[in-house]
N, C-alpha and C positions, 0 to 999 in steps of 0.2 A: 738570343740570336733569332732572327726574323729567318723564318720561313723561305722568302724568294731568294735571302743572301745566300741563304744555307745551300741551298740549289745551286746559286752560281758559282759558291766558294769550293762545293764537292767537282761541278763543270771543270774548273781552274784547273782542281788536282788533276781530274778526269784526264785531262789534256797534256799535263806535264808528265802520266806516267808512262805512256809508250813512247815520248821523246828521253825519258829517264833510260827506258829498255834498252833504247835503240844505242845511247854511249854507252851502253854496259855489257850489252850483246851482242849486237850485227856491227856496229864500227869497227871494233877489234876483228871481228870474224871475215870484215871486208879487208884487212890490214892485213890478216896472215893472208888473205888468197892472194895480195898484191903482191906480199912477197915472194909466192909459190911462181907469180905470172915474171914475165919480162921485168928486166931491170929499170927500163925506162917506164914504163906507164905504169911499174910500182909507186916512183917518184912523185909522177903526177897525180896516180890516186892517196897519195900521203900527203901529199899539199892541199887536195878536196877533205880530204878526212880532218886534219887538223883548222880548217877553215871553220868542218861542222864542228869540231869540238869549243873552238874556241867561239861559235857561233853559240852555243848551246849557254852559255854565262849571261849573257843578256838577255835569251828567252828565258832565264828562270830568273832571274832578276824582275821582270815584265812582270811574270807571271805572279811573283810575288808583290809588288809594286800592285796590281789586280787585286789581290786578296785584300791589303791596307787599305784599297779603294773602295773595296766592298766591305770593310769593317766601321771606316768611316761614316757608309751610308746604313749601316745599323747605330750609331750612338746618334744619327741626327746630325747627323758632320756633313750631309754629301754638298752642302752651298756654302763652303768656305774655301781659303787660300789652301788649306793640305791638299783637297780633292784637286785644284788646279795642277798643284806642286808635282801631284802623284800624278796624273796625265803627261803632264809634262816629261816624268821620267820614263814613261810609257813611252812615249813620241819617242824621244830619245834611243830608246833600246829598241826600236825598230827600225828607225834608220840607222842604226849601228848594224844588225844584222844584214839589211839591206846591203852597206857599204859593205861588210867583210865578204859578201855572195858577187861585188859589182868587181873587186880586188879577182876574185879567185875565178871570175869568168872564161878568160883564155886556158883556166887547165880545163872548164869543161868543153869548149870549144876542142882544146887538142884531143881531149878523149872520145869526143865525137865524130871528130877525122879519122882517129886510128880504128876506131872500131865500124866507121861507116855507119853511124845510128846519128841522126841529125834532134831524135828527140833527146837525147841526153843534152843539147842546149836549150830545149825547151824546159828540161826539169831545172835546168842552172839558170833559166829567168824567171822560171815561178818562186825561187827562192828569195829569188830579188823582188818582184812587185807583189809577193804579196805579206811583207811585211810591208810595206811601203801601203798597202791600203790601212794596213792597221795603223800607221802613223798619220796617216791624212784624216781616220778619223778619229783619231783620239787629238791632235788639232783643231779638230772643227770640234768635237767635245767642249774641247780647252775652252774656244773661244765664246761657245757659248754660257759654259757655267761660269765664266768669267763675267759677261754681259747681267748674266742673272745674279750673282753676285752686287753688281755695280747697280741694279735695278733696285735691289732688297735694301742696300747700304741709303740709297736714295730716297727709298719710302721709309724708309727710318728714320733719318733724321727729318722728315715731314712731320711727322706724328707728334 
């Protein structure tokens, strides 16, 4: 195992473990206080919650999709069809999170009416664009190591 992968494959886990905490710990912990609070905006934060939950399957999907990607470019894989493949499922799982944060927008809106905090819509769009930047660049990824791909395949049969 190379060195720089090693780095960004411990990054990957780095990243996935306080998202791991957070459905194991504070979701539930946010669940019971909903149920503690009003009947209604229990509702609404159980529709936020199960958004993040079910959000949470494609970011470790991603995140794993990541690691493949980075094991790839340890065997000397990283300018083939898998490395596209696996971008590709990146892309994918980013704009899935994306769409399941664009669905669940009006409960942060109404949580933001009831409680008069206008930044709780600003947290329910950072959800949304910024996996949406991870997909745009893991498309332009795409379409580069595709190009370079198509470059290599071209001086190859030159030779």
């Amino acid at each position: 195992m190379k060195r720089e992968t090693l780095f960004l494959k411990i990054a990957v886990i780095l990243i996935g473990v306080p998202i791991l905490a957070l459905c194991i710990f504070v979701l539930p912990w946010i669940a019971k206080d909903a149920a503690e609070s009003s009947i209604k905006m229990a509702y609404i934060l159980y529709g936020i919650l199960t958004i993040m939950y079910v959000s949470a399957i494609p970011f470790f999907a991603a995140l794993y999709q990541a690691i493949k990607l980075l094991s790839y470019i340890d065997k000397n894989e990283a300018f083939s069809e898998l490395s596209v493949k696996t971008l590709n499922n990146i892309k994918k799982y980013a704009i899935t999170i994306s769409a399941l944060y664009v669905v669940g927008m009006p409960l942060f809106y109404i949580v933001g009416e009831v409680d008069d905090a206008p930044g709780v819509i600003l947290i329910g769009m950072a959800f949304i664009f910024a996996p949406m930047v991870i997909a745009v660049f893991a498309a332009v990824l795409q379409k580069i190591l595709k190009n370079a791909i198509d470059i290599k395949n071209d001086n190859d049969l030159t030779i």
